[in-house]
PDB file of N, CA, C and O in Angstrom:
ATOM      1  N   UNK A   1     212.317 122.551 122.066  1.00  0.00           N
ATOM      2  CA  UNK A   1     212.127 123.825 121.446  1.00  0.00           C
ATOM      3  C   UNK A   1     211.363 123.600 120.145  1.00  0.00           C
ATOM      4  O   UNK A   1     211.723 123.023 119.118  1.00  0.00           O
ATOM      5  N   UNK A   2     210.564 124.021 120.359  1.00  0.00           N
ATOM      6  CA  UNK A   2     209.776 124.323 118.811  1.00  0.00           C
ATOM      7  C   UNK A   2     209.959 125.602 117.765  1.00  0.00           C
ATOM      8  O   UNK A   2     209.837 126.794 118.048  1.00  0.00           O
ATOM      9  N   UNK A   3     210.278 125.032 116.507  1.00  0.00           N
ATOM     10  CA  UNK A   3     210.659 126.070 115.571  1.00  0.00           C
ATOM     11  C   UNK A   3     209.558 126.245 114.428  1.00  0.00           C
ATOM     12  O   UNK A   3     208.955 125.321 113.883  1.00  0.00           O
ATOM     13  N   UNK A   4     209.456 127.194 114.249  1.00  0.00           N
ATOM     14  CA  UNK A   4     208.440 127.506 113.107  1.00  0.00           C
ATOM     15  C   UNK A   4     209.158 128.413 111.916  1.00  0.00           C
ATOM     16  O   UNK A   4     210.184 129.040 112.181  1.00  0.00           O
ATOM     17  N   UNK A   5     208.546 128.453 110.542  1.00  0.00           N
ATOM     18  CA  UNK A   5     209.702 129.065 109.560  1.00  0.00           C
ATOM     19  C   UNK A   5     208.708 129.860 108.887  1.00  0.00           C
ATOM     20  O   UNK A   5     207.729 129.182 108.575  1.00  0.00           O
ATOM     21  N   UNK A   6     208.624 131.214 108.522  1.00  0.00           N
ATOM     22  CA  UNK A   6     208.175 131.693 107.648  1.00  0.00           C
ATOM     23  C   UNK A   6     208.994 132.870 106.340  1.00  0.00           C
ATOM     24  O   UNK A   6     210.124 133.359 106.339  1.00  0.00           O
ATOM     25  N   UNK A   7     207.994 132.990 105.461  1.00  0.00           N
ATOM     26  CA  UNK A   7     209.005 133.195 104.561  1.00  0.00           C
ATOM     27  C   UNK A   7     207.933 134.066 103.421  1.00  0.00           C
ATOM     28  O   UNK A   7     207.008 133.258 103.342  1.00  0.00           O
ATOM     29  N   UNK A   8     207.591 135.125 102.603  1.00  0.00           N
ATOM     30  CA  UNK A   8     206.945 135.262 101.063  1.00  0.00           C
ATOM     31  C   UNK A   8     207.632 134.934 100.217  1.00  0.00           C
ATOM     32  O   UNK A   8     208.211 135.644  99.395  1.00  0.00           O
ATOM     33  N   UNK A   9     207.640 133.663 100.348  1.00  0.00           N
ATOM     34  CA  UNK A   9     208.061 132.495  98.856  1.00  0.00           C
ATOM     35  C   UNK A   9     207.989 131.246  99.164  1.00  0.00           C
ATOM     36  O   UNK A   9     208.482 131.216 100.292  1.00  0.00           O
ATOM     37  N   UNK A  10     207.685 130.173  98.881  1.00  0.00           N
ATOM     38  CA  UNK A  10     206.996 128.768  98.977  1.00  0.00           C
ATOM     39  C   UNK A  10     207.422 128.049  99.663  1.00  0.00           C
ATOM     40  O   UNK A  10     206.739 127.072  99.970  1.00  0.00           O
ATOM     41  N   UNK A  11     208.906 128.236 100.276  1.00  0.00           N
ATOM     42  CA  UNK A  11     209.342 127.496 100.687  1.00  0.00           C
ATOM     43  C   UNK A  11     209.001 127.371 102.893  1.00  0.00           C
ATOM     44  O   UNK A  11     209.142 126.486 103.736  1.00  0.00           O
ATOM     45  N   UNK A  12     208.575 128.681 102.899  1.00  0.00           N
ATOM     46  CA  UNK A  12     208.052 128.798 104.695  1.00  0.00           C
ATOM     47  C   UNK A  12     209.225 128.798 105.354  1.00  0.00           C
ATOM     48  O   UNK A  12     209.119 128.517 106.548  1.00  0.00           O
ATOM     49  N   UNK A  13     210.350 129.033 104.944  1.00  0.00           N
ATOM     50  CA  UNK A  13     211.778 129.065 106.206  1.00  0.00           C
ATOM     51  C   UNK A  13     212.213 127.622 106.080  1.00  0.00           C
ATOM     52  O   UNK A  13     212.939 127.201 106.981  1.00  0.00           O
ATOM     53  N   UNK A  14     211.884 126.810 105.112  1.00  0.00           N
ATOM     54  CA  UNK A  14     212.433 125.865 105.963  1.00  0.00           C
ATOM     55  C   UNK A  14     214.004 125.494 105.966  1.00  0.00           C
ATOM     56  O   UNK A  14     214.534 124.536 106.529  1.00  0.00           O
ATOM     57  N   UNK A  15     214.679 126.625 105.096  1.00  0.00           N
ATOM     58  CA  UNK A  15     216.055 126.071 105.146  1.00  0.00           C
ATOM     59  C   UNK A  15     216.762 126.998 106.213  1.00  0.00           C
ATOM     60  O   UNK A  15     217.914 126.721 106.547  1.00  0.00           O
ATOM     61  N   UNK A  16     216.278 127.815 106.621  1.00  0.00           N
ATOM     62  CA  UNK A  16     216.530 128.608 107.808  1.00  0.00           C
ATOM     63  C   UNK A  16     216.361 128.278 108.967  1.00  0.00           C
ATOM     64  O   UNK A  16     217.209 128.713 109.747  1.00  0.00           O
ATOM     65  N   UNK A  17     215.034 127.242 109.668  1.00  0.00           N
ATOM     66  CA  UNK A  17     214.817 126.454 110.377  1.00  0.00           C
ATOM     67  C   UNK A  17     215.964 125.358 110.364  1.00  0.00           C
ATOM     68  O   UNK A  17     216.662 125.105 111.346  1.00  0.00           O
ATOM     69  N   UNK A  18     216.082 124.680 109.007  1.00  0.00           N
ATOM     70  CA  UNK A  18     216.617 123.500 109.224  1.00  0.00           C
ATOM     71  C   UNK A  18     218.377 124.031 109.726  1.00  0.00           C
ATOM     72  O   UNK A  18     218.910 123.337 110.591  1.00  0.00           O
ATOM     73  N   UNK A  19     218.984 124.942 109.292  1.00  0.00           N
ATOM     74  CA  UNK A  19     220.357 125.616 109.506  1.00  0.00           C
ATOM     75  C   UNK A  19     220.315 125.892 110.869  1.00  0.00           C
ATOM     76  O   UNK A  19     221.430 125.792 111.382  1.00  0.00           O
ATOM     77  N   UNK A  20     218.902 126.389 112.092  1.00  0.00           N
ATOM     78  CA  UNK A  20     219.179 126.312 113.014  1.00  0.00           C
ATOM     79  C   UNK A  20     219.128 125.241 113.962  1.00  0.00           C
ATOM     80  O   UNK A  20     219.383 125.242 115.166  1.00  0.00           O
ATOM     81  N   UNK A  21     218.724 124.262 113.143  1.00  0.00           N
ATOM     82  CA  UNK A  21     218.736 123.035 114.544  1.00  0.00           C
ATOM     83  C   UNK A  21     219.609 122.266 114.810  1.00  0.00           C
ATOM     84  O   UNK A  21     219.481 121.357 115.630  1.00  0.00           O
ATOM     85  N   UNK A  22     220.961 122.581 113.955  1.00  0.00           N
ATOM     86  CA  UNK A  22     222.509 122.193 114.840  1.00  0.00           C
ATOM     87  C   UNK A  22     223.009 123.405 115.743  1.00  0.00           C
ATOM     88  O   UNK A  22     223.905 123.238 116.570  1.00  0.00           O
ATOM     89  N   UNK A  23     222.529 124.350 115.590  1.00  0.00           N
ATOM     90  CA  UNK A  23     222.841 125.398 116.770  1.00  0.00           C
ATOM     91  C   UNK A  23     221.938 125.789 118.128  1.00  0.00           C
ATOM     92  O   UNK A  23     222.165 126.498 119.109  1.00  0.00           O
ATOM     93  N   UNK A  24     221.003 125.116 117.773  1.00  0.00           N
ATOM     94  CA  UNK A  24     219.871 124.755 118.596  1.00  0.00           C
ATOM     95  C   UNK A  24     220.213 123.515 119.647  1.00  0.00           C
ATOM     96  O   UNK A  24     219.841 123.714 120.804  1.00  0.00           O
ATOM     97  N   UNK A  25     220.883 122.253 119.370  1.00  0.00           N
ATOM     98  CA  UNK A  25     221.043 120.914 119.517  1.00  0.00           C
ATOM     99  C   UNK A  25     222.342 121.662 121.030  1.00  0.00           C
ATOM    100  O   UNK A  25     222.330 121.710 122.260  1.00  0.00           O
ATOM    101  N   UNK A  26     223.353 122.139 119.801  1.00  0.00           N
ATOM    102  CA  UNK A  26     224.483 122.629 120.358  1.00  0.00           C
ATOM    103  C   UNK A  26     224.373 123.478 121.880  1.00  0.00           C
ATOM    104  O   UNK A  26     225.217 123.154 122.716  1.00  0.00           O
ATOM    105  N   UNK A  27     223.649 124.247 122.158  1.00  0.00           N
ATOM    106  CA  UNK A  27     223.251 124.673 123.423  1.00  0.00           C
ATOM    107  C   UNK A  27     222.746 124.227 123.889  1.00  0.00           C
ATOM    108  O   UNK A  27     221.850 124.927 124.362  1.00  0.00           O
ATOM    109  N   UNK A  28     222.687 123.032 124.214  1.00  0.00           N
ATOM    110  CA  UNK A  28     221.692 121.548 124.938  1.00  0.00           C
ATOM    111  C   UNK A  28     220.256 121.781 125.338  1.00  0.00           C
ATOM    112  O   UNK A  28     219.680 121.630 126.416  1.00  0.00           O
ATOM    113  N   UNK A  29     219.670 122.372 123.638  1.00  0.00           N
ATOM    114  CA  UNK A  29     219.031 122.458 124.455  1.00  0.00           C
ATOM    115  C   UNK A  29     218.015 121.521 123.405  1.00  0.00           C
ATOM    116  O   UNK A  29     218.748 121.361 122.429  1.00  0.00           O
ATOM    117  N   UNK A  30     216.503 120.712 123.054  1.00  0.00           N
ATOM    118  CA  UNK A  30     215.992 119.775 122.483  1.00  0.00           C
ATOM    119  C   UNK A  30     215.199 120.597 121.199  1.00  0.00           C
ATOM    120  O   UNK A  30     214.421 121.510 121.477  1.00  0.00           O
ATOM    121  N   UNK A  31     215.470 120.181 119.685  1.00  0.00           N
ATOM    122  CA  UNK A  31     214.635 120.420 119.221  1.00  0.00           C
ATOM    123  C   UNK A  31     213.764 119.688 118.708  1.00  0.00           C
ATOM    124  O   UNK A  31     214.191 118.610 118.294  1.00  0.00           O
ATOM    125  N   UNK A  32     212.299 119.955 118.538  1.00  0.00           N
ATOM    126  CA  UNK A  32     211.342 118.994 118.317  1.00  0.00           C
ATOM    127  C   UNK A  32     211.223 118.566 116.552  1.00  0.00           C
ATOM    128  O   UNK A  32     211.724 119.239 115.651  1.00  0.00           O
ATOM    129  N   UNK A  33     210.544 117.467 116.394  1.00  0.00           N
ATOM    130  CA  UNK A  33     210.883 116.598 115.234  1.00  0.00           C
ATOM    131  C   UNK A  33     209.610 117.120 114.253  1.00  0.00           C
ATOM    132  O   UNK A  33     209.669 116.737 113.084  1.00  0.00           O
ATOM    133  N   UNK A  34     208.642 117.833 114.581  1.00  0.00           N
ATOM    134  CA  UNK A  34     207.819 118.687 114.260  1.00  0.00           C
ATOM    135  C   UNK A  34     207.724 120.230 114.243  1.00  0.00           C
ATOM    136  O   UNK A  34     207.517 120.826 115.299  1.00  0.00           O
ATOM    137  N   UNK A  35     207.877 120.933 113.005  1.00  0.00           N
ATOM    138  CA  UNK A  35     208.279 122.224 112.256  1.00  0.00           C
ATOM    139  C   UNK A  35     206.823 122.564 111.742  1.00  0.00           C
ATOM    140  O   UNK A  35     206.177 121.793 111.032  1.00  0.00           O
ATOM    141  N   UNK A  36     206.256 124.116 112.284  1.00  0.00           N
ATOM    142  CA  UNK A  36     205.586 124.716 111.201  1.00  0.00           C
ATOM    143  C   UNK A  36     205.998 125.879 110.312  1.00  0.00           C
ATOM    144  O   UNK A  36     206.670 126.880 110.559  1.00  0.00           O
ATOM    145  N   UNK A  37     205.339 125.412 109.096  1.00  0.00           N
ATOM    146  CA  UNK A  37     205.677 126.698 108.339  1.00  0.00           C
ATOM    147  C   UNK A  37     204.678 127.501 107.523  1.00  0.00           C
ATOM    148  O   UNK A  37     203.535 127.208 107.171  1.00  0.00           O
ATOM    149  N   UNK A  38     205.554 128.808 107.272  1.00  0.00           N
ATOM    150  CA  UNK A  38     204.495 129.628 106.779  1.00  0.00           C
ATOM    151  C   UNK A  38     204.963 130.106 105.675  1.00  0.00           C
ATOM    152  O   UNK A  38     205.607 131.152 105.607  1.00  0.00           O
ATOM    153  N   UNK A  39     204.654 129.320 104.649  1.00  0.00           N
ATOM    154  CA  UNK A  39     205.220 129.933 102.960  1.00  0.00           C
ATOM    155  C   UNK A  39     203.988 131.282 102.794  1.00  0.00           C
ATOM    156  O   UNK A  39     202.917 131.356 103.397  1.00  0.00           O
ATOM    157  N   UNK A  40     204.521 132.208 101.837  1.00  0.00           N
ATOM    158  CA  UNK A  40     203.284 132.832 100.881  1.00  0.00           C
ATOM    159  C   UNK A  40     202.996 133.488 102.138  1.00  0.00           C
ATOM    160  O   UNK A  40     201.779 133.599 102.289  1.00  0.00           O
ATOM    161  N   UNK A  41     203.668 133.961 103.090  1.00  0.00           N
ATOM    162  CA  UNK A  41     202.665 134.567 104.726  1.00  0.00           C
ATOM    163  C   UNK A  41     201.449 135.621 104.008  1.00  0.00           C
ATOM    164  O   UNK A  41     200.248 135.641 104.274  1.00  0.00           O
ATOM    165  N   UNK A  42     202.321 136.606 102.863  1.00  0.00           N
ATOM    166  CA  UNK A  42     201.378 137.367 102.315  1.00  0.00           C
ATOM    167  C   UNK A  42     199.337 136.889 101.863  1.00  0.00           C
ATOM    168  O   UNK A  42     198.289 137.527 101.774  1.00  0.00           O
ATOM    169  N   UNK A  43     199.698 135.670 101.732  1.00  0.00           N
ATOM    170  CA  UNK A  43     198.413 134.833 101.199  1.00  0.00           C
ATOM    171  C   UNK A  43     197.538 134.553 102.727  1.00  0.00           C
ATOM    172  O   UNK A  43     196.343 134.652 103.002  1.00  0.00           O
ATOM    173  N   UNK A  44     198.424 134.265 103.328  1.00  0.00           N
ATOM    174  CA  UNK A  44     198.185 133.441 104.801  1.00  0.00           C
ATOM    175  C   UNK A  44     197.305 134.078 105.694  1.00  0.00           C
ATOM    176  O   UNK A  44     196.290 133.585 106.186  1.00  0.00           O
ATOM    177  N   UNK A  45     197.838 135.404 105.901  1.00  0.00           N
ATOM    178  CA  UNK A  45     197.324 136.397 107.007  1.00  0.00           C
ATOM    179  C   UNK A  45     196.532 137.560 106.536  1.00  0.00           C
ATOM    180  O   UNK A  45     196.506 137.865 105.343  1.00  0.00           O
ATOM    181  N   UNK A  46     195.870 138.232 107.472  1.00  0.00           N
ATOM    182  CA  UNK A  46     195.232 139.214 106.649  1.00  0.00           C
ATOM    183  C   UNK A  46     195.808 140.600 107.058  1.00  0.00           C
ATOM    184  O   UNK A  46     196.495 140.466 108.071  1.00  0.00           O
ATOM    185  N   UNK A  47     195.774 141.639 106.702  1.00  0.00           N
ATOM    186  CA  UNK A  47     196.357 143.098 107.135  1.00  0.00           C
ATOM    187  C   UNK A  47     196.098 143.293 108.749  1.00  0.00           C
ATOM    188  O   UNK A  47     196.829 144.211 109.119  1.00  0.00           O
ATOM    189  N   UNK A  48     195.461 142.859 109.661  1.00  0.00           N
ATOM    190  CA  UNK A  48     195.058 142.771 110.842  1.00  0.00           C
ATOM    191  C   UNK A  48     196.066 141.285 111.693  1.00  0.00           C
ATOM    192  O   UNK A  48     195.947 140.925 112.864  1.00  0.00           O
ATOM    193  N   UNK A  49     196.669 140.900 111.006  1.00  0.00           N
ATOM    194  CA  UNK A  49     197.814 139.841 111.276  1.00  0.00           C
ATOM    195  C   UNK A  49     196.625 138.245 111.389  1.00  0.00           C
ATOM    196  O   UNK A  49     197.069 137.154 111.748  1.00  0.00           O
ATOM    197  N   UNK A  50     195.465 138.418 111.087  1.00  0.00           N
ATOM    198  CA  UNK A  50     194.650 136.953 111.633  1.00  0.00           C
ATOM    199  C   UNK A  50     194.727 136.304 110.441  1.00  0.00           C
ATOM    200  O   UNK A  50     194.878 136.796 109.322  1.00  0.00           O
ATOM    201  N   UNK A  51     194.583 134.849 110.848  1.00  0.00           N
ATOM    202  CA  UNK A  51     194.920 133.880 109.828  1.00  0.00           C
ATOM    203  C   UNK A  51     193.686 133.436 108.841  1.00  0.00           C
ATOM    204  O   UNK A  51     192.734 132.745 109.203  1.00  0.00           O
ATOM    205  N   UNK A  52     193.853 133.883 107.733  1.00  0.00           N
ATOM    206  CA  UNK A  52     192.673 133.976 107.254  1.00  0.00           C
ATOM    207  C   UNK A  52     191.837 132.649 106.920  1.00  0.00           C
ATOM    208  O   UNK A  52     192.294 131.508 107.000  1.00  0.00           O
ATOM    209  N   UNK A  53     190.757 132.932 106.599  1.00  0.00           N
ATOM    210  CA  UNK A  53     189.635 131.384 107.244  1.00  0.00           C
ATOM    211  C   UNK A  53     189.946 130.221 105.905  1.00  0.00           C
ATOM    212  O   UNK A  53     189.660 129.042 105.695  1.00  0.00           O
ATOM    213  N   UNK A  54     190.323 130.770 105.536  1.00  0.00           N
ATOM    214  CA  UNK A  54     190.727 128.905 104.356  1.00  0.00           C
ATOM    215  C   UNK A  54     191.942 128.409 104.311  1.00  0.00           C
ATOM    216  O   UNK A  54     192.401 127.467 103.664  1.00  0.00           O
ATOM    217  N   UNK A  55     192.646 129.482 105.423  1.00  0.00           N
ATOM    218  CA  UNK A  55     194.104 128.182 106.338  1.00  0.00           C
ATOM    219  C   UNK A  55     193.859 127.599 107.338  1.00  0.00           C
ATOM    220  O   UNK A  55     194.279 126.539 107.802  1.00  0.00           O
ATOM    221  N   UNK A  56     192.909 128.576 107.793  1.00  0.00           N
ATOM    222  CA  UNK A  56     192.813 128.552 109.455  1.00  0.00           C
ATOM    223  C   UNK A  56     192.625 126.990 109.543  1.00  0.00           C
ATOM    224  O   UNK A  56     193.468 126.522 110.308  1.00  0.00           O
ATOM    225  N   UNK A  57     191.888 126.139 109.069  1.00  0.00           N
ATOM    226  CA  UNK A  57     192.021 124.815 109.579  1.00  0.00           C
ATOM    227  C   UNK A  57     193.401 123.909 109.726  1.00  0.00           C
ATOM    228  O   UNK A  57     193.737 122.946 110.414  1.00  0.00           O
ATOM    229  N   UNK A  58     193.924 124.609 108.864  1.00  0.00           N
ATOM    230  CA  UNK A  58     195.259 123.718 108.193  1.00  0.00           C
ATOM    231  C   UNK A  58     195.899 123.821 109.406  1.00  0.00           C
ATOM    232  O   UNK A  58     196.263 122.906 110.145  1.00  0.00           O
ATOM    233  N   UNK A  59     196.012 125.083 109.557  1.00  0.00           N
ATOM    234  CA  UNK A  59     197.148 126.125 110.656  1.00  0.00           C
ATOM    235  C   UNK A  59     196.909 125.581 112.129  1.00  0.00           C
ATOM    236  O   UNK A  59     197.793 125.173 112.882  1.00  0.00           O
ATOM    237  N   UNK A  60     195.397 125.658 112.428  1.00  0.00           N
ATOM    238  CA  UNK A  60     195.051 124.900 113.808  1.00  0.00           C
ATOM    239  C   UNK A  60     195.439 123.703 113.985  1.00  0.00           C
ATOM    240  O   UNK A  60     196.042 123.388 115.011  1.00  0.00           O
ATOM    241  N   UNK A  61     195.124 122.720 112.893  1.00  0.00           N
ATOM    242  CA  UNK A  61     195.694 121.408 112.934  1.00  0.00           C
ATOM    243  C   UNK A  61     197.271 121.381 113.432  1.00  0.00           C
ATOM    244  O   UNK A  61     197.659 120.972 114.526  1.00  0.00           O
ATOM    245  N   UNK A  62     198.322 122.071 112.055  1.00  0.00           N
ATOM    246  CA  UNK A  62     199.019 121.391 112.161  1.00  0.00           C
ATOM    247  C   UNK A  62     199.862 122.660 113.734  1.00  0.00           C
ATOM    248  O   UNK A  62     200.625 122.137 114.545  1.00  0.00           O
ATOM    249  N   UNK A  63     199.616 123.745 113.809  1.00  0.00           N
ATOM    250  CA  UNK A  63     199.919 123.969 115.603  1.00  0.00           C
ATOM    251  C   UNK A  63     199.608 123.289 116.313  1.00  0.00           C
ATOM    252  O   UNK A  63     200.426 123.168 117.224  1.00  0.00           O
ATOM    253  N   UNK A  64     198.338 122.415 116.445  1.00  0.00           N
ATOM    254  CA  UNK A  64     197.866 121.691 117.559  1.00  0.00           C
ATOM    255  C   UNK A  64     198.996 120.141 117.814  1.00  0.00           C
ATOM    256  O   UNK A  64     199.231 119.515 118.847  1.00  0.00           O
ATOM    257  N   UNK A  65     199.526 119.919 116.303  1.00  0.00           N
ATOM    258  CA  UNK A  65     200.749 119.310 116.316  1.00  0.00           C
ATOM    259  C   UNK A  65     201.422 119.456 117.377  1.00  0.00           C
ATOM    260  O   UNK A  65     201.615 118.680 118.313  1.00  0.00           O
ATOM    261  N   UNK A  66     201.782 120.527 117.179  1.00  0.00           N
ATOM    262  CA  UNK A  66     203.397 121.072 117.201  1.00  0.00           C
ATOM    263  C   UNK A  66     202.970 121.398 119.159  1.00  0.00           C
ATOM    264  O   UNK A  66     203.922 121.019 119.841  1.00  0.00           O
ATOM    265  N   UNK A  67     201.789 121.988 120.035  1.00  0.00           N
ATOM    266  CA  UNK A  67     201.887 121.894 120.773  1.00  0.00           C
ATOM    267  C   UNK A  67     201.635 120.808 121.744  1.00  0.00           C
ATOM    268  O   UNK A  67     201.829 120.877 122.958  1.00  0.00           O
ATOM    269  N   UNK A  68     201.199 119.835 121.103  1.00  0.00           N
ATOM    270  CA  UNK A  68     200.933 118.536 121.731  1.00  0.00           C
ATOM    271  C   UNK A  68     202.392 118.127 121.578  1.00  0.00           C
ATOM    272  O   UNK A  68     202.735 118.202 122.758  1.00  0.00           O
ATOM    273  N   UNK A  69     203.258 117.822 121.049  1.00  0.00           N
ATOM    274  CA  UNK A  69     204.706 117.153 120.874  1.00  0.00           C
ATOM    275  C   UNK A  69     205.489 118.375 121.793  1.00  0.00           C
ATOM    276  O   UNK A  69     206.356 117.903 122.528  1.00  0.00           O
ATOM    277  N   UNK A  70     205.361 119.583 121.860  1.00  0.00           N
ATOM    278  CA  UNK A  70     205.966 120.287 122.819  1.00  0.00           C
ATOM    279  C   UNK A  70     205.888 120.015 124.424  1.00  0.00           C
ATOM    280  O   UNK A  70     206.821 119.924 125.221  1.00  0.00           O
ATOM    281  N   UNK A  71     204.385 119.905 124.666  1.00  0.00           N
ATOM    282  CA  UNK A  71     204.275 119.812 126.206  1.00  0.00           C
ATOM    283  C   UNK A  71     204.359 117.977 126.105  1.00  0.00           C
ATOM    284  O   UNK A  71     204.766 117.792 127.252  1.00  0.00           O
ATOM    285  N   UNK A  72     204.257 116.720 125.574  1.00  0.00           N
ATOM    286  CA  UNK A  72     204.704 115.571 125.897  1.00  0.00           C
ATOM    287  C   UNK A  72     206.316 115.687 126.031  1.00  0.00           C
ATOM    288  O   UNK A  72     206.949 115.232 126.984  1.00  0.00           O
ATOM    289  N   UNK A  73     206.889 116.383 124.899  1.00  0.00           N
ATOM    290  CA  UNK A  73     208.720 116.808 125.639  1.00  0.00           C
ATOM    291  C   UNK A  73     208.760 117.347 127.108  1.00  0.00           C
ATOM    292  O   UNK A  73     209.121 116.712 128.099  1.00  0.00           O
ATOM    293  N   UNK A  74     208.272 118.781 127.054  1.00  0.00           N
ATOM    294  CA  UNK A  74     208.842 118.991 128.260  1.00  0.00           C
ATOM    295  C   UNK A  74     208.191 118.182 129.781  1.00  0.00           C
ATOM    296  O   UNK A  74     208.775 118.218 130.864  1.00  0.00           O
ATOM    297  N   UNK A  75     207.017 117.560 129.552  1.00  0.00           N
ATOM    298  CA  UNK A  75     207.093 116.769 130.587  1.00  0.00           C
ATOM    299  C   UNK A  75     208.183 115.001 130.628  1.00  0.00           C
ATOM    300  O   UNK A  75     208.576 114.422 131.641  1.00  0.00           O
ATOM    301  N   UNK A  76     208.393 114.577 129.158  1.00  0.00           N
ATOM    302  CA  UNK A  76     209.184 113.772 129.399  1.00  0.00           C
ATOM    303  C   UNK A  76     210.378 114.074 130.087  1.00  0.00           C
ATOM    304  O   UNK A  76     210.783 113.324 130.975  1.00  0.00           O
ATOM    305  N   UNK A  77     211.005 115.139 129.748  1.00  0.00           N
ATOM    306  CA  UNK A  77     212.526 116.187 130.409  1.00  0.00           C
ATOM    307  C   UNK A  77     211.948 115.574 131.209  1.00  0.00           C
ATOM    308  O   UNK A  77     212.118 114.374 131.427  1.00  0.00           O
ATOM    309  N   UNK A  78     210.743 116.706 132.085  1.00  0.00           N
ATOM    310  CA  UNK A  78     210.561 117.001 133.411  1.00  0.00           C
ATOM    311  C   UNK A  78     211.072 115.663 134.350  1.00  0.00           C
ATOM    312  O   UNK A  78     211.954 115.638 135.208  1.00  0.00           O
ATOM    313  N   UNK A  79     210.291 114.693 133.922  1.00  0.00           N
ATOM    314  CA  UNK A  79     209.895 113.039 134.901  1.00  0.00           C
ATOM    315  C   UNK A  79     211.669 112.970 134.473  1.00  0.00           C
ATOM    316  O   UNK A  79     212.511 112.708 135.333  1.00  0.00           O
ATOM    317  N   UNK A  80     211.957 113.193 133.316  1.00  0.00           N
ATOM    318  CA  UNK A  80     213.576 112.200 133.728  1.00  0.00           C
ATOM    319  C   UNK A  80     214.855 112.865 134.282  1.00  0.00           C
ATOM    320  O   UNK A  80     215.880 112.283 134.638  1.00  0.00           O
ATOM    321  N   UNK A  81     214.517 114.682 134.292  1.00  0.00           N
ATOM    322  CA  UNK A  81     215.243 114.963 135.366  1.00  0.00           C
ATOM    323  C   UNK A  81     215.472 114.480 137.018  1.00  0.00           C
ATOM    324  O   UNK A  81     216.412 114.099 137.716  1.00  0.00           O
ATOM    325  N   UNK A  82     213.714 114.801 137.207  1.00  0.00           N
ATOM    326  CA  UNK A  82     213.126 114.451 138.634  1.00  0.00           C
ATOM    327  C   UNK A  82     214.001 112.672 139.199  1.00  0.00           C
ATOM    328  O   UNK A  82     214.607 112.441 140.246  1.00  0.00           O
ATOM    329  N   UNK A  83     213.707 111.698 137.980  1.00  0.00           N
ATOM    330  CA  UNK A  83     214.167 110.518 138.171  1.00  0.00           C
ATOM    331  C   UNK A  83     215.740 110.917 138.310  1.00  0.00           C
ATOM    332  O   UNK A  83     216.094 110.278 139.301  1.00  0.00           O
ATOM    333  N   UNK A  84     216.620 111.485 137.935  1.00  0.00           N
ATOM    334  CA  UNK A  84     217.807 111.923 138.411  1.00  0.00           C
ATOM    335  C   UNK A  84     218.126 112.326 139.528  1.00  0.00           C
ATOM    336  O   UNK A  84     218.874 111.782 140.340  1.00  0.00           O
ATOM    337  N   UNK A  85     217.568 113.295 139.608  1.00  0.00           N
ATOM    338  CA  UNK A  85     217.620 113.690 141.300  1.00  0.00           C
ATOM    339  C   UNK A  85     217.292 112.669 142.098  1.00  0.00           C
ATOM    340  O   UNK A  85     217.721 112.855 143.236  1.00  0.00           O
ATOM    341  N   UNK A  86     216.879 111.960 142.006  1.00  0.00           N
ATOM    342  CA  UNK A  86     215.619 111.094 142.891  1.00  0.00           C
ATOM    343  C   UNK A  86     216.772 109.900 142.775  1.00  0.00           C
ATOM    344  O   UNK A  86     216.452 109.020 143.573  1.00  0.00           O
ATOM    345  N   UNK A  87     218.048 109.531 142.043  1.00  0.00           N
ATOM    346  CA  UNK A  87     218.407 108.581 142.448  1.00  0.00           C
ATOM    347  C   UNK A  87     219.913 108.478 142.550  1.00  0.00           C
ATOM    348  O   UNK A  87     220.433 107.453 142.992  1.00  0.00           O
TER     349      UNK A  87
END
């Protein structure tokens, strides 16, 4: 599971994120070791909700993170369920 935190004040969620990933853990279900956040959203986005062009790199980067470590999880799950069944 991937969590992202936002927040208008500097901090981007992250203590709200971090409070949910023992309740996250707890419903078995995986959370990932990579968090984005969005401090200042007011600064971030524009009235049309798009990310305005002197984050936008930051933002692409560090999502492109967060979905590369998502789909290598759920295919690791995947192969080590399958290897369960399978033996």
């Amino acid at each position: 599971m991937a969590l992202a935190g936002v927040s208008n004040g500097s901090w981007g969620g992250v203590r709200a994120v971090e409070a949910l990933v023992p309740a996250v853990r707890e419903t078995g279900l995986v959370a990932l070791s990579w968090d984005v956040y969005f401090p200042r959203i007011q600064d971030i986005f524009d009235e049309e909700g798009s990310i305005k062009s002197e984050h936008q790199e930051l933002y692409e980067k560090n999502l492109g993170k967060l979905y590369r470590e998502l789909i290598w999880m759920a295919r690791l799950l995947k192969k080590g369920r399958q290897e369960l069944e399978n033996s």
